[in-house]
C-alpha positions as CSV (number, residue, x, y, z in Angstrom):
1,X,149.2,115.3,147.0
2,X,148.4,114.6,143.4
3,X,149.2,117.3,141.0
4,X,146.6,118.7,138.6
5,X,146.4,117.8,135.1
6,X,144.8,119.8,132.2
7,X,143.2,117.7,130.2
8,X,141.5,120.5,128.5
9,X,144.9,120.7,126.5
10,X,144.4,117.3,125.2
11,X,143.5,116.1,122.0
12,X,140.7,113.6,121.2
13,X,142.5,110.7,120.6
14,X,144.8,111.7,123.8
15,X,141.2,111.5,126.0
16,X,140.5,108.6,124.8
17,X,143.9,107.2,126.0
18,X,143.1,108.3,129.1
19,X,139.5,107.8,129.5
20,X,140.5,104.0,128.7
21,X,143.6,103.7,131.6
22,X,142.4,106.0,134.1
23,X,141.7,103.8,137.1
24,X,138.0,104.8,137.8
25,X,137.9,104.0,140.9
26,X,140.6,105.5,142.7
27,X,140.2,108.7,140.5
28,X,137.1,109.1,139.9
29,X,136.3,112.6,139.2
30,X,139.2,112.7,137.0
31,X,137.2,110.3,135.0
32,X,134.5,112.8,134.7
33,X,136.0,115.3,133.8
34,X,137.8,113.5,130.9
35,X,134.7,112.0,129.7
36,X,133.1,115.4,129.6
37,X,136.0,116.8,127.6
38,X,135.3,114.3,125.2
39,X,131.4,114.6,124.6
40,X,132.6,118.1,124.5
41,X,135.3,117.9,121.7
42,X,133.5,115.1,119.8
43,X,130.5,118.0,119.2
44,X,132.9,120.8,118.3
45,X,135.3,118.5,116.1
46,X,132.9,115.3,114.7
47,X,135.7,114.7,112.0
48,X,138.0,114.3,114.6
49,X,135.7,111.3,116.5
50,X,138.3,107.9,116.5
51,X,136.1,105.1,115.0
52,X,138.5,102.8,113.9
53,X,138.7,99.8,116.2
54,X,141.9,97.9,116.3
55,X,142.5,94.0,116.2
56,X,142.5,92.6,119.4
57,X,140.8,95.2,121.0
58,X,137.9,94.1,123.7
59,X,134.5,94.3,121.5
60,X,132.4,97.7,122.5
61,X,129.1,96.8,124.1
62,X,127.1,98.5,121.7
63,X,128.7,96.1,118.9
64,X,127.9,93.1,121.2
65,X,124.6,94.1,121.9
66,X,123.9,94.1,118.1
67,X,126.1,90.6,117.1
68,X,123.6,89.2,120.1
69,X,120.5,91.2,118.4
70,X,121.1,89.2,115.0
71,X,121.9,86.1,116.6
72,X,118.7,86.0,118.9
73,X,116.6,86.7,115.7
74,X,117.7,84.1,113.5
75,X,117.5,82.0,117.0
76,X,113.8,83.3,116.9
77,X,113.2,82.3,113.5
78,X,114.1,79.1,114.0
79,X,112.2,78.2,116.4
80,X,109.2,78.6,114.7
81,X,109.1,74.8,112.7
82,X,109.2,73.9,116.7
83,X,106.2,76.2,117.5
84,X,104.1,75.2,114.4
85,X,104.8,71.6,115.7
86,X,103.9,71.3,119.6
87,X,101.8,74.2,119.6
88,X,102.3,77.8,120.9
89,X,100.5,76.6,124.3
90,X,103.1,74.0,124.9
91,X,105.5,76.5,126.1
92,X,103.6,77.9,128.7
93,X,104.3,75.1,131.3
94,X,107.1,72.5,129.0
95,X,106.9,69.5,129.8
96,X,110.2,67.6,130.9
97,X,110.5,66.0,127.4
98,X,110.0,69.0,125.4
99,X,112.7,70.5,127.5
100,X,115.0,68.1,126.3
101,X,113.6,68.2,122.7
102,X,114.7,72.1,122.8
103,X,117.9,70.9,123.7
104,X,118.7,68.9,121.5
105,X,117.4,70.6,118.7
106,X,118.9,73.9,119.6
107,X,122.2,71.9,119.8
108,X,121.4,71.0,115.9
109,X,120.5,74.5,114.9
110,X,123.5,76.2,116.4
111,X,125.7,73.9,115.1
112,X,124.4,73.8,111.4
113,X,123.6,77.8,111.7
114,X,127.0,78.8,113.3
115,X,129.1,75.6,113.5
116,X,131.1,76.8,110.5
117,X,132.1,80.1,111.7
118,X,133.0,78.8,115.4
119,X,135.3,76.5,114.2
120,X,137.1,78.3,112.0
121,X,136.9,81.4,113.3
122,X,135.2,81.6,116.9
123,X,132.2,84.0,115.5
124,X,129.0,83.6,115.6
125,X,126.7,85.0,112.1
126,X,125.8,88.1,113.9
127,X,130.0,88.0,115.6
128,X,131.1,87.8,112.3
129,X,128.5,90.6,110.9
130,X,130.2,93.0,113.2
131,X,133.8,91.7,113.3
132,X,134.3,90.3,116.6
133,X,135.2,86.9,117.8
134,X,135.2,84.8,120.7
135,X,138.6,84.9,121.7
136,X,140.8,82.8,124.8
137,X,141.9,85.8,127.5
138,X,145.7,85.5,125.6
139,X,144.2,86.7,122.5
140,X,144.2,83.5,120.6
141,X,140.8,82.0,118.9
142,X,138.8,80.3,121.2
143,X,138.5,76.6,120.3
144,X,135.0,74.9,119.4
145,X,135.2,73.1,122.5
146,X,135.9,75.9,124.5
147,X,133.0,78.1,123.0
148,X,130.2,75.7,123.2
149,X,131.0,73.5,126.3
150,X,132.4,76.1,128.3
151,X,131.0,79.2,127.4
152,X,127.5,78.3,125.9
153,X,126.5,75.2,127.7
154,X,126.4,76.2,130.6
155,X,123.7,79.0,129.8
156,X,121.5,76.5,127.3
157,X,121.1,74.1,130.9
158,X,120.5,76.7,133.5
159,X,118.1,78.3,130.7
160,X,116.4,75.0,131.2
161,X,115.1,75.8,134.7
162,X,111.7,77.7,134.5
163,X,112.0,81.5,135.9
164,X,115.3,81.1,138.1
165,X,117.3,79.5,134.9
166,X,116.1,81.8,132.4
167,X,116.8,84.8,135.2
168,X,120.4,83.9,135.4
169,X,121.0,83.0,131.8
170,X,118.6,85.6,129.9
171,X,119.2,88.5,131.9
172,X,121.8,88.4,135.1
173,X,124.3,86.8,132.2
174,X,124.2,89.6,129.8
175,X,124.4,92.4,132.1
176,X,127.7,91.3,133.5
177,X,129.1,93.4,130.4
178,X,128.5,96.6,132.5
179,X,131.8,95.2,134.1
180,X,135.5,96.5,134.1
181,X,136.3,93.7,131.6
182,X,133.6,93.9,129.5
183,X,132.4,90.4,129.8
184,X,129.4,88.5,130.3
185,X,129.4,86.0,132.6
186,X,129.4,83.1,130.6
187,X,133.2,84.6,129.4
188,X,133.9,84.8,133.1
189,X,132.9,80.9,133.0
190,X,135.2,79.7,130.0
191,X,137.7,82.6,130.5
192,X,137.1,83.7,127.6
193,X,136.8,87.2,126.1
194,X,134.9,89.1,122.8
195,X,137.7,91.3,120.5
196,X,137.5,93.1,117.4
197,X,139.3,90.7,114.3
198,X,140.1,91.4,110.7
199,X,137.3,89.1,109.7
């Protein structure tokens, strides 16, 4: 029989510890308990609340969520030379040659927007706003090759099929971050993973 623990007794950063190794699954109101300890002790002692976030460590999702928020604008913005161009209506039903025109030129615009930062340092503009990086599952920086042929490649073609593609890369992809590992599933793809760097 497993003996009871008092967690109340804890501090802060001790919850933590323990709200990050606890197996969830095979303990699973232990988990509750703990995580209620800690909304708990984080509104009585709000100095106490750990916000540093050490190298190495597996990016939150909140600070993913935002990298991919600046990311997708500046994606946004530019597209819009493309838009102006073929016309707004064009992208209701693309054609197969403007499919491969958006391609192509979103192969151009990563490269000159981000190409810099994923060589040298595996980030993205909006990674390297919030100090993550694209990282191999060993903790090493993921190579160039690795980051666009494995991990964003494989999204930018299945994006290319109307409704299904755009399904699987624009929303199934993403919310594989709810995971355990905290990885989308284009990380799962190139085995990669998204930590916090001194950079």
């Amino acid at each position: 029989m497993d003996s009871k623990i008092d967690f109340s007794s804890y501090s802060l950063n001790d919850l933590y510890s323990s709200a990050e190794s606890i197996d969830r699954d095979v303990y699973p109101e232990r988990a509750k308990e703990i995580d209620g300890l800690i909304r708990q002790k984080e509104a009585e002692f709000p100095e106490e609340i750990d916000t540093t976030k050490d190298i190495g460590e597996k990016a939150t999702k909140p600070d993913r969520l935002m990298a991919a928020i600046i990311d997708g604008v500046i994606g946004i913005i530019s597209l819009v030379p493309v838009i102006f161009y073929v016309g707004f209506d064009s992208f209701k039903e693309p054609s197969l040659s403007l499919l491969g025109i958006l391609f192509i030129y979103g192969v151009f615009v990563t490269m000159v927007l981000h190409g810099y930062l994923l060589y040298y340092y595996g980030q993205t503009i909006g990674k390297n706003y919030m100090s993550i990086r694209i990282e191999n599952l060993d903790g090493t920086k993921a190579s160039l090759a690795t980051i666009y042929f494995k991990r964003m490649l494989p999204m930018q073609l299945i994006g290319l099929i109307p409704s299904f593609g755009q399904f699987i890369s624009g929303i199934v992809n993403p919310l594989f971050i709810f995971g355990k590992q905290r990885r989308c599933l284009h990380d799962y793809l190139a085995k990669t993973k998204v930590s916090y760097t001194g950079t």
